[in-house]
DOLOPA-193273 format. One record per residue: residue number from 1; x, y, z of N, C-alpha, C in turn. Coordinates in steps of 0.05 Angstrom, whole numbers. Example, Ala and Ser with C-alpha at 12.3 -4.5 7.8 and 13.67 -1.06 7.14 Angstrom:
BEGIN
<atom num="1" n_x="264" n_y="-114" n_z="156" ca_x="246" ca_y="-90" ca_z="156" c_x="264" c_y="-66" c_z="156"/>
<atom num="2" n_x="257" n_y="-45" n_z="142" ca_x="273" ca_y="-21" ca_z="143" c_x="258" c_y="1" c_z="157"/>
This chain:
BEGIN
<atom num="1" n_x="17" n_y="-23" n_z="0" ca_x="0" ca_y="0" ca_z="0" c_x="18" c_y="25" c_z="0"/>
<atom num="2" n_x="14" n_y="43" n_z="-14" ca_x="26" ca_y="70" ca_z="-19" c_x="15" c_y="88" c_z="2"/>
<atom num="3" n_x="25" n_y="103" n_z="19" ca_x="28" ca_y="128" ca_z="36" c_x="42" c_y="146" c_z="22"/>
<atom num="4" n_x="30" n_y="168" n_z="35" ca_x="38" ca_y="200" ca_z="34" c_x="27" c_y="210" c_z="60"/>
<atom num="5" n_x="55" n_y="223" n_z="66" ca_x="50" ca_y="243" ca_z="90" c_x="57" c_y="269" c_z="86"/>
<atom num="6" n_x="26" n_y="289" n_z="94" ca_x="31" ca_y="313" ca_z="79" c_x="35" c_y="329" c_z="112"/>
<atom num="7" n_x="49" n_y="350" n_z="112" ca_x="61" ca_y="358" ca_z="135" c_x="46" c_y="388" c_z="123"/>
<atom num="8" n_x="21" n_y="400" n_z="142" ca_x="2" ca_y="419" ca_z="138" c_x="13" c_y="437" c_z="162"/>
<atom num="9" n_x="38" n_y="444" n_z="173" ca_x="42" ca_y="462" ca_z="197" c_x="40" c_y="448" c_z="221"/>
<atom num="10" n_x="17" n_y="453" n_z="235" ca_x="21" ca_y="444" ca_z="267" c_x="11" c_y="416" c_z="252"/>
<atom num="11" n_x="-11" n_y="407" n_z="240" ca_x="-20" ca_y="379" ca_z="238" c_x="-7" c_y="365" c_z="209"/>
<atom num="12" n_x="4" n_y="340" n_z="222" ca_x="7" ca_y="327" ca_z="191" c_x="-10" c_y="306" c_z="188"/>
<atom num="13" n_x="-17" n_y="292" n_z="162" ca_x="-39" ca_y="272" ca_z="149" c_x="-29" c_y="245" c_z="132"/>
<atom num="14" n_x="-25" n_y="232" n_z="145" ca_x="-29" ca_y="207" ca_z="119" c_x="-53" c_y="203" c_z="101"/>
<atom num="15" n_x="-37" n_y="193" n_z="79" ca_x="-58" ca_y="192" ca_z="53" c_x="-56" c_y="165" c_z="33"/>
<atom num="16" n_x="-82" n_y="159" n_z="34" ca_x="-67" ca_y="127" ca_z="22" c_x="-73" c_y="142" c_z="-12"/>
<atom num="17" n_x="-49" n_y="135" n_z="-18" ca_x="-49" ca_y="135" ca_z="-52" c_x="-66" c_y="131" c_z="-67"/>
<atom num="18" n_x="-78" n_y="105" n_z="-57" ca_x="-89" ca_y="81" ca_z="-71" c_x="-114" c_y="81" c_z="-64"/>
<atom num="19" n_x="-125" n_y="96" n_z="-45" ca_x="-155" ca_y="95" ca_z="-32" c_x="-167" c_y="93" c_z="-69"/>
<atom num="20" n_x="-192" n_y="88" n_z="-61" ca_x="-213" ca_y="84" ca_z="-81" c_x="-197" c_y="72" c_z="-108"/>
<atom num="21" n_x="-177" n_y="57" n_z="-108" ca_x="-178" ca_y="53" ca_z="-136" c_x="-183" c_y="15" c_z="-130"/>
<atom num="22" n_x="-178" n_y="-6" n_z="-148" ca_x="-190" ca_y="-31" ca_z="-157" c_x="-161" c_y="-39" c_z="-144"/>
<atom num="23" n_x="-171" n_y="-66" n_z="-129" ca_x="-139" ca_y="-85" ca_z="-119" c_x="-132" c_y="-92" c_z="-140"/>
<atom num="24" n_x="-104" n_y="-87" n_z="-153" ca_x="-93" ca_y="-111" ca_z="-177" c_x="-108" c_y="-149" c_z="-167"/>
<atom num="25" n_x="-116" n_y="-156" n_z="-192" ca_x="-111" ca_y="-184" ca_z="-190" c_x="-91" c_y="-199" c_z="-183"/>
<atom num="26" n_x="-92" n_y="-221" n_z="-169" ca_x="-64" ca_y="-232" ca_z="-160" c_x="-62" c_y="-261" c_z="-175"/>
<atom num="27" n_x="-85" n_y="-272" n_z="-190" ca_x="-89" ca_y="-293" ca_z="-199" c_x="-85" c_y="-292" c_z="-225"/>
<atom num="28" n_x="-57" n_y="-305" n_z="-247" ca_x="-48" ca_y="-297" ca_z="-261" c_x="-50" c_y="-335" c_z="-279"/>
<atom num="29" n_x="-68" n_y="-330" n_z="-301" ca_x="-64" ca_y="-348" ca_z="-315" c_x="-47" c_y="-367" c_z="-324"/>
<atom num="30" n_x="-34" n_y="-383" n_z="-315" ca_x="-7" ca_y="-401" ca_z="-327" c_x="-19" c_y="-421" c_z="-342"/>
<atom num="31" n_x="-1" n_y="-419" n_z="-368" ca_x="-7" ca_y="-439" ca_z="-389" c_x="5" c_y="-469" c_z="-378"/>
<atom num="32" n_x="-3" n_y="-495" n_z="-386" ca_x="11" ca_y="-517" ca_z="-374" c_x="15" c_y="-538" c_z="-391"/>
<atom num="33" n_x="25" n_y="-552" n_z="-408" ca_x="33" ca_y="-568" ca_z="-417" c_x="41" c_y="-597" c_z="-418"/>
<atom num="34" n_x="37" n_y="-620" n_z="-426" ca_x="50" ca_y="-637" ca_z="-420" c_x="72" c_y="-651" c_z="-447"/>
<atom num="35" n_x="96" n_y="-658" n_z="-457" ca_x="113" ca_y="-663" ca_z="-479" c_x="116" c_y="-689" c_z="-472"/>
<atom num="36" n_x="111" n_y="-711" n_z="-497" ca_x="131" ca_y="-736" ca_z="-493" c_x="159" c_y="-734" c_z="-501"/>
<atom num="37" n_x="180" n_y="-742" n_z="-484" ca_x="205" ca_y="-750" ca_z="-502" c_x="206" c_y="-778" c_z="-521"/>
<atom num="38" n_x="227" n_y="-774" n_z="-536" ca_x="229" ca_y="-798" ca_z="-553" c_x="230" c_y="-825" c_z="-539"/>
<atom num="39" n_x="239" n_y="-823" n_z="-505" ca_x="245" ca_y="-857" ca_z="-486" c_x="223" c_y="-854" c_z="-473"/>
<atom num="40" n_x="190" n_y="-840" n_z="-480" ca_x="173" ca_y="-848" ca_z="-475" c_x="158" c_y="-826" c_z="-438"/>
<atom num="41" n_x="190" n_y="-817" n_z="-435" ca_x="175" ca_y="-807" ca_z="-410" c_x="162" c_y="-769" c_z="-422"/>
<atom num="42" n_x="143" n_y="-765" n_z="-393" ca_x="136" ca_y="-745" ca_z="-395" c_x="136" c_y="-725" c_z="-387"/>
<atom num="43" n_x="140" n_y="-705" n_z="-397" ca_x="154" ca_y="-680" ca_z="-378" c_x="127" c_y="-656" c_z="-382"/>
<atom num="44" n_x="120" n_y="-645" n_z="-359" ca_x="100" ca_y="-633" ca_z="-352" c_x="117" c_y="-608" c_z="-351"/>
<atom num="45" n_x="98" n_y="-587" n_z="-358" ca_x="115" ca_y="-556" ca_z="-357" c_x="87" c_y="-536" c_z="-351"/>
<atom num="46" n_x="107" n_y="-516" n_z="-343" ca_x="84" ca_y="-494" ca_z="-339" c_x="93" c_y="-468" c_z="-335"/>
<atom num="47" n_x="81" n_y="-440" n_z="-349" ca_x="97" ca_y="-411" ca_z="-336" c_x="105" c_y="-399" c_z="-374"/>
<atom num="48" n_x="121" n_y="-390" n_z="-367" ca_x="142" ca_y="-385" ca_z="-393" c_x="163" c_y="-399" c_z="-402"/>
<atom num="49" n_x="167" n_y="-426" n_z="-395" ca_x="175" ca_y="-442" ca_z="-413" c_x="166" c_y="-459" c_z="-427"/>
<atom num="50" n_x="143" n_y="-457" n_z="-430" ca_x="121" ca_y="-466" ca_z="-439" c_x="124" c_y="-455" c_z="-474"/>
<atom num="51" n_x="113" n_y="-428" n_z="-463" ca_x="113" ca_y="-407" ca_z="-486" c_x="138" c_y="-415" c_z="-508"/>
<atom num="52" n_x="160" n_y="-416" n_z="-491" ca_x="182" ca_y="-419" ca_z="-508" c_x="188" c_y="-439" c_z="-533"/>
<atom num="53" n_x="187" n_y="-470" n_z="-510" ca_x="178" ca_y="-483" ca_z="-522" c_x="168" c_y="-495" c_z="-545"/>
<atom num="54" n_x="139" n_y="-477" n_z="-542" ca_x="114" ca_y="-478" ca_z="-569" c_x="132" c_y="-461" c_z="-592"/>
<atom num="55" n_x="153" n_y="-448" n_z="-587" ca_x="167" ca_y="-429" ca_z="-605" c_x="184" c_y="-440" c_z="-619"/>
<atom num="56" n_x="191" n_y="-463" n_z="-604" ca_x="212" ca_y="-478" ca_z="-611" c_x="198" c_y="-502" c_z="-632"/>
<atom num="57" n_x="177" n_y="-517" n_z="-619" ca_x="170" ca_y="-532" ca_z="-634" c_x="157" c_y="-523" c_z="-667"/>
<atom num="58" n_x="151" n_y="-492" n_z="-662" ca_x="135" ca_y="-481" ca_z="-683" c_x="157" c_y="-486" c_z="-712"/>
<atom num="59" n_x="189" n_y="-469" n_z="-702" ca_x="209" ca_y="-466" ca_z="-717" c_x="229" c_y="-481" c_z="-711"/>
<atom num="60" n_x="226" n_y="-511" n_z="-730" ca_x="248" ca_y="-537" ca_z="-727" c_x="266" c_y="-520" c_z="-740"/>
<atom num="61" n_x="256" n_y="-517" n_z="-763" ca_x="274" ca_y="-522" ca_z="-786" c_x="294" c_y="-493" c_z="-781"/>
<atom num="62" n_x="284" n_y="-467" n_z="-770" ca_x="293" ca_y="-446" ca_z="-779" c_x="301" c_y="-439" c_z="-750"/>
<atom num="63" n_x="295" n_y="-442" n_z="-727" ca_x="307" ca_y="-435" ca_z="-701" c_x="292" c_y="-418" c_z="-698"/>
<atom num="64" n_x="304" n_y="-399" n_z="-671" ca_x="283" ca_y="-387" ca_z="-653" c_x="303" c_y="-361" c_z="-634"/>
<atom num="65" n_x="301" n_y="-344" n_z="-641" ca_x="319" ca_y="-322" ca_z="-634" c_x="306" c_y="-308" c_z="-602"/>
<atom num="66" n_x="310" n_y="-304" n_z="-591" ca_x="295" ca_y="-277" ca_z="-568" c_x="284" c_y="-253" c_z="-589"/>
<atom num="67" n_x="299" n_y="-242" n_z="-606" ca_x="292" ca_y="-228" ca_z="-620" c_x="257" c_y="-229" c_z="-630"/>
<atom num="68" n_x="261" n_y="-243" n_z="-640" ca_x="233" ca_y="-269" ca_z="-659" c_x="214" c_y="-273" c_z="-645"/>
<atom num="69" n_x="227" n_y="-274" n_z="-612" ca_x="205" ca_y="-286" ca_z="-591" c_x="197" c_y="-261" c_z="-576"/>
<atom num="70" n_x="203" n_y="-243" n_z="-585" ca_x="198" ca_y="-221" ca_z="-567" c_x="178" c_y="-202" c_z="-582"/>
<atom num="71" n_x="175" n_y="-206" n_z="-614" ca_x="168" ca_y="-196" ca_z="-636" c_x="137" c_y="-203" c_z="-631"/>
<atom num="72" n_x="135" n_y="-227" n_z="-626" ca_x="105" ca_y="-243" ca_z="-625" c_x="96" c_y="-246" c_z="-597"/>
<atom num="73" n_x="109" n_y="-236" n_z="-582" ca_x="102" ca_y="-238" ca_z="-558" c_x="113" c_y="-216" c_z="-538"/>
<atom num="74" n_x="112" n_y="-212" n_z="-514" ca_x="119" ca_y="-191" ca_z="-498" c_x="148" c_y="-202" c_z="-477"/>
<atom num="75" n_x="174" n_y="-191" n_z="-485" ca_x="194" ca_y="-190" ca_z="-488" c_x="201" c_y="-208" c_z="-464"/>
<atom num="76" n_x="212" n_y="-217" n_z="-449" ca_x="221" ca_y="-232" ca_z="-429" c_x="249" c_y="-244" c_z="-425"/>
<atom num="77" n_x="255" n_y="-258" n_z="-418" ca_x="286" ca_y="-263" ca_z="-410" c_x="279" c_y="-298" c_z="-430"/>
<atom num="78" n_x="288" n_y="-292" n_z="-455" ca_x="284" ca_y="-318" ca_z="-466" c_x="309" c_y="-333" c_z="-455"/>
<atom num="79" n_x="331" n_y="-331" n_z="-464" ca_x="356" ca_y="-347" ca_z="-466" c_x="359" c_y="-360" c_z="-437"/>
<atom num="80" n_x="340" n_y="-346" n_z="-407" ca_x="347" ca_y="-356" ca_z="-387" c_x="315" c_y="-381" c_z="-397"/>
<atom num="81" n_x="301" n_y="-379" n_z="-395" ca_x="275" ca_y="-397" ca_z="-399" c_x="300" c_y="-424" c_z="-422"/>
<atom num="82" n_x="312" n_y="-420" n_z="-443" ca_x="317" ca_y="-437" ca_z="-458" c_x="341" c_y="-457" c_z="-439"/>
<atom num="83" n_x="355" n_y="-440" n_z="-421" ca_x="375" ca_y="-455" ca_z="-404" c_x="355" c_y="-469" c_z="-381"/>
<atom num="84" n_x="339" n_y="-458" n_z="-377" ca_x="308" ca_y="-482" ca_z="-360" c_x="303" c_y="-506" c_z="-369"/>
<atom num="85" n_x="298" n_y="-495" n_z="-393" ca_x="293" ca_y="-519" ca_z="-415" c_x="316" c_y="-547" c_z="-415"/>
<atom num="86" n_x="349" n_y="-539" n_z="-415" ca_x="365" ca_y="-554" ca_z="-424" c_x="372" c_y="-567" c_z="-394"/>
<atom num="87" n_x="359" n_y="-551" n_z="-372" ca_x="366" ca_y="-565" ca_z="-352" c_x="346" c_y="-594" c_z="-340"/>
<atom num="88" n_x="318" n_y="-586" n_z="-351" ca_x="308" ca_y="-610" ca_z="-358" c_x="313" c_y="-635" c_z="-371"/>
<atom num="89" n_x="343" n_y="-622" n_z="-390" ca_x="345" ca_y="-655" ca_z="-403" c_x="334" c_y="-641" c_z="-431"/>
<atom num="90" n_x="327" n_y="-626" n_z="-449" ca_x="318" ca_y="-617" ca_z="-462" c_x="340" c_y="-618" c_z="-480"/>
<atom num="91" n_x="347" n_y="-628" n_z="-508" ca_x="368" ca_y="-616" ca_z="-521" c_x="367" c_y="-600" c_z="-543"/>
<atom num="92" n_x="373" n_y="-570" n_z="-534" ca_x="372" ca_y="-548" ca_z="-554" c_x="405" c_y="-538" c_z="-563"/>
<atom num="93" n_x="399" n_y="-538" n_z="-587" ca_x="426" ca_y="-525" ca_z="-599" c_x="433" c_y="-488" c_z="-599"/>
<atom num="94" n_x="445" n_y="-483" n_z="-600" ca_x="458" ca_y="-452" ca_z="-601" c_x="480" c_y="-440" c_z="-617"/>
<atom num="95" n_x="472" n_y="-432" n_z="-643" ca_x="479" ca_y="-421" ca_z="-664" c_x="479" c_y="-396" c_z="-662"/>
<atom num="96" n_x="506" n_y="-382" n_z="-660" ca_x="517" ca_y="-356" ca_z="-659" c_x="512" c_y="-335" c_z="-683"/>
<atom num="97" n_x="499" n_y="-317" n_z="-691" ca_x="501" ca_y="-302" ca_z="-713" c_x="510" c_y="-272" c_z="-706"/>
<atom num="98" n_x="513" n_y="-262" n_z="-729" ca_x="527" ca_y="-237" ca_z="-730" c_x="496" c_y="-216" c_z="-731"/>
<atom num="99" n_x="501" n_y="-204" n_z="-714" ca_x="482" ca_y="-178" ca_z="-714" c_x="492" c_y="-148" c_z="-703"/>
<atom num="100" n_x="506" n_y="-141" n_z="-737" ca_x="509" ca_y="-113" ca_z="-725" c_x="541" c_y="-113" c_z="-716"/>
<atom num="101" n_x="549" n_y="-97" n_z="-693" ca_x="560" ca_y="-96" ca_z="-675" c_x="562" c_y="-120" c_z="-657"/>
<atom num="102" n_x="546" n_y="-140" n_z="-653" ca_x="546" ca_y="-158" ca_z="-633" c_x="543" c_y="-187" c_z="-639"/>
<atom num="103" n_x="532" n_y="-208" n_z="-631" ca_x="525" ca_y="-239" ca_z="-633" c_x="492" c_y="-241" c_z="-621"/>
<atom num="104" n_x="474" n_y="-244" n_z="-641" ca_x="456" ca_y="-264" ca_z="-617" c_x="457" c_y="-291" c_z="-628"/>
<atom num="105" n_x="439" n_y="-305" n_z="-606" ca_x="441" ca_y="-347" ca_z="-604" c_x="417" c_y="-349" c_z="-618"/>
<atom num="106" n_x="411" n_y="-364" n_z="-633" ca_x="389" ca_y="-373" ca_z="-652" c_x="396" c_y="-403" c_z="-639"/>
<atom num="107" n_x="366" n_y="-409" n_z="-623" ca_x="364" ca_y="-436" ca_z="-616" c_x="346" c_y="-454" c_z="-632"/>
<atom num="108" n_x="359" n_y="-476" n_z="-630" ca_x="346" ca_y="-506" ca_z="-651" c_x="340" c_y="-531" c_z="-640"/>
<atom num="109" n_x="311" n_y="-528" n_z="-624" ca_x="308" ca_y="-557" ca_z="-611" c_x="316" c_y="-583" c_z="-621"/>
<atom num="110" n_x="329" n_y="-602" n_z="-614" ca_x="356" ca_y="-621" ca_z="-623" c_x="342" c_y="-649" c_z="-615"/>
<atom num="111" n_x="322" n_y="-651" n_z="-610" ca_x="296" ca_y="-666" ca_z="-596" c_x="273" c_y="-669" c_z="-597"/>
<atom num="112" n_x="266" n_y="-700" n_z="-608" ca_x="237" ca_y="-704" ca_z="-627" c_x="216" c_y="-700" c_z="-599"/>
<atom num="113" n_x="202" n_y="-680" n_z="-596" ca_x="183" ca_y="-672" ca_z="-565" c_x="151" c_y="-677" c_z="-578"/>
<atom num="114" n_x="135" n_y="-695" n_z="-568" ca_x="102" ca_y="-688" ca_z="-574" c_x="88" c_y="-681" c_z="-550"/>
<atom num="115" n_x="66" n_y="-661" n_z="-560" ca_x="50" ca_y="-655" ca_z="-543" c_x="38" c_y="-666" c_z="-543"/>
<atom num="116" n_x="30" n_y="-679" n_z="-514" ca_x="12" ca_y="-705" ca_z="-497" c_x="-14" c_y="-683" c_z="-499"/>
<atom num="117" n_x="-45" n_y="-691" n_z="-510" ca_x="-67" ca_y="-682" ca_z="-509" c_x="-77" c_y="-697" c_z="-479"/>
<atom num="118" n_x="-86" n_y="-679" n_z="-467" ca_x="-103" ca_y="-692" ca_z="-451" c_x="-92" c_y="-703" c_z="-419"/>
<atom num="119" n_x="-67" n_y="-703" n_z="-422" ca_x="-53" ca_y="-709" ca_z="-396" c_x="-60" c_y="-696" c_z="-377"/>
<atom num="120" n_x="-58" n_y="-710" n_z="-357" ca_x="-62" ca_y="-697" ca_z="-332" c_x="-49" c_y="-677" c_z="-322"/>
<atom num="121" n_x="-52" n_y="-654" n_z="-315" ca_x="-24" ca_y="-629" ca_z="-304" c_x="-29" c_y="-622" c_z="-278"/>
Protein backbone atom coordinates (compact mmCIF):
# COMPACT_ATOMS: atom_id res chain seq x y z
CA UNK A 1 0.00 0.00 0.00
CA UNK A 2 1.31 3.50 -0.96
CA UNK A 3 1.41 6.38 1.81
CA UNK A 4 1.92 9.99 1.69
CA UNK A 5 2.52 12.14 4.52
CA UNK A 6 1.56 15.63 3.96
CA UNK A 7 3.04 17.91 6.73
CA UNK A 8 0.11 20.95 6.88
CA UNK A 9 2.12 23.11 9.86
CA UNK A 10 1.07 22.20 13.34
CA UNK A 11 -1.02 18.95 11.92
CA UNK A 12 0.35 16.35 9.53
CA UNK A 13 -1.93 13.59 7.46
CA UNK A 14 -1.47 10.36 5.96
CA UNK A 15 -2.90 9.59 2.65
CA UNK A 16 -3.34 6.36 1.11
CA UNK A 17 -2.43 6.76 -2.62
CA UNK A 18 -4.44 4.05 -3.57
CA UNK A 19 -7.73 4.74 -1.58
CA UNK A 20 -10.66 4.21 -4.04
CA UNK A 21 -8.91 2.63 -6.78
CA UNK A 22 -9.49 -1.53 -7.85
CA UNK A 23 -6.94 -4.27 -5.95
CA UNK A 24 -4.66 -5.56 -8.84
CA UNK A 25 -5.56 -9.18 -9.52
CA UNK A 26 -3.21 -11.62 -8.02
CA UNK A 27 -4.46 -14.63 -9.97
CA UNK A 28 -2.41 -14.83 -13.05
CA UNK A 29 -3.19 -17.42 -15.74
CA UNK A 30 -0.36 -20.06 -16.36
CA UNK A 31 -0.34 -21.94 -19.44
CA UNK A 32 0.56 -25.85 -18.72
CA UNK A 33 1.64 -28.39 -20.85
CA UNK A 34 2.49 -31.84 -20.98
CA UNK A 35 5.67 -33.17 -23.93
CA UNK A 36 6.56 -36.82 -24.66
CA UNK A 37 10.23 -37.48 -25.12
CA UNK A 38 11.45 -39.92 -27.66
CA UNK A 39 12.23 -42.84 -24.30
CA UNK A 40 8.66 -42.40 -23.73
CA UNK A 41 8.73 -40.33 -20.48
CA UNK A 42 6.80 -37.27 -19.77
CA UNK A 43 7.70 -33.98 -18.89
CA UNK A 44 5.02 -31.65 -17.58
CA UNK A 45 5.73 -27.79 -17.83
CA UNK A 46 4.18 -24.70 -16.93
CA UNK A 47 4.87 -20.54 -16.80
CA UNK A 48 7.08 -19.27 -19.66
CA UNK A 49 8.77 -22.10 -20.64
CA UNK A 50 6.05 -23.29 -21.95
CA UNK A 51 5.64 -20.33 -24.31
CA UNK A 52 9.11 -20.94 -25.39
CA UNK A 53 8.88 -24.17 -26.09
CA UNK A 54 5.71 -23.89 -28.44
CA UNK A 55 8.35 -21.44 -30.26
CA UNK A 56 10.58 -23.88 -30.57
CA UNK A 57 8.50 -26.59 -31.68
CA UNK A 58 6.73 -24.07 -34.14
CA UNK A 59 10.45 -23.30 -35.84
CA UNK A 60 12.39 -26.83 -36.34
CA UNK A 61 13.68 -26.12 -39.29
CA UNK A 62 14.65 -22.30 -38.94
CA UNK A 63 15.35 -21.74 -35.05
CA UNK A 64 14.16 -19.34 -32.67
CA UNK A 65 15.93 -16.11 -31.69
CA UNK A 66 14.73 -13.87 -28.40
CA UNK A 67 14.58 -11.38 -31.01
CA UNK A 68 11.67 -13.43 -32.95
CA UNK A 69 10.25 -14.31 -29.54
CA UNK A 70 9.91 -11.06 -28.37
CA UNK A 71 8.39 -9.80 -31.78
CA UNK A 72 5.24 -12.13 -31.24
CA UNK A 73 5.09 -11.90 -27.89
CA UNK A 74 5.95 -9.54 -24.89
CA UNK A 75 9.69 -9.49 -24.38
CA UNK A 76 11.06 -11.59 -21.43
CA UNK A 77 14.31 -13.14 -20.48
CA UNK A 78 14.22 -15.88 -23.29
CA UNK A 79 17.78 -17.36 -23.28
CA UNK A 80 17.34 -17.82 -19.34
CA UNK A 81 13.75 -19.86 -19.95
CA UNK A 82 15.87 -21.83 -22.92
CA UNK A 83 18.76 -22.73 -20.19
CA UNK A 84 15.42 -24.10 -18.01
CA UNK A 85 14.63 -25.93 -20.77
CA UNK A 86 18.23 -27.69 -21.18
CA UNK A 87 18.32 -28.25 -17.58
CA UNK A 88 15.39 -30.50 -17.88
CA UNK A 89 17.26 -32.76 -20.15
CA UNK A 90 15.88 -30.87 -23.12
CA UNK A 91 18.40 -30.81 -26.05
CA UNK A 92 18.59 -27.38 -27.71
CA UNK A 93 21.32 -26.23 -29.94
CA UNK A 94 22.91 -22.58 -30.03
CA UNK A 95 23.97 -21.05 -33.18
CA UNK A 96 25.87 -17.81 -32.94
CA UNK A 97 25.04 -15.09 -35.64
CA UNK A 98 26.35 -11.83 -36.51
CA UNK A 99 24.11 -8.90 -35.68
CA UNK A 100 25.44 -5.64 -36.23
CA UNK A 101 28.00 -4.79 -33.73
CA UNK A 102 27.32 -7.92 -31.65
CA UNK A 103 26.25 -11.96 -31.66
CA UNK A 104 22.79 -13.22 -30.86
CA UNK A 105 22.07 -17.35 -30.21
CA UNK A 106 19.47 -18.66 -32.62
CA UNK A 107 18.21 -21.78 -30.81
CA UNK A 108 17.32 -25.30 -32.53
CA UNK A 109 15.42 -27.85 -30.55
CA UNK A 110 17.80 -31.07 -31.15
CA UNK A 111 14.81 -33.28 -29.78
CA UNK A 112 11.87 -35.18 -31.36
CA UNK A 113 9.13 -33.60 -28.25
CA UNK A 114 5.11 -34.42 -28.72
CA UNK A 115 2.49 -32.73 -27.13
CA UNK A 116 0.62 -35.27 -24.83
CA UNK A 117 -3.35 -34.09 -25.43
CA UNK A 118 -5.16 -34.58 -22.54
CA UNK A 119 -2.63 -35.43 -19.82
CA UNK A 120 -3.08 -34.84 -16.61
CA UNK A 121 -1.20 -31.45 -15.22
Amino acid sequence: MSRRVVDDGDKKETLDCNQGLPKPSRKIATKKIAVKRQDGSILRLKGKIVQVLEALLGNIKSGCTGLDFSRATTAFRFANHICDLRKLGIAIETVWEAAGDTHIGRYFLREPLTIVEGAAL
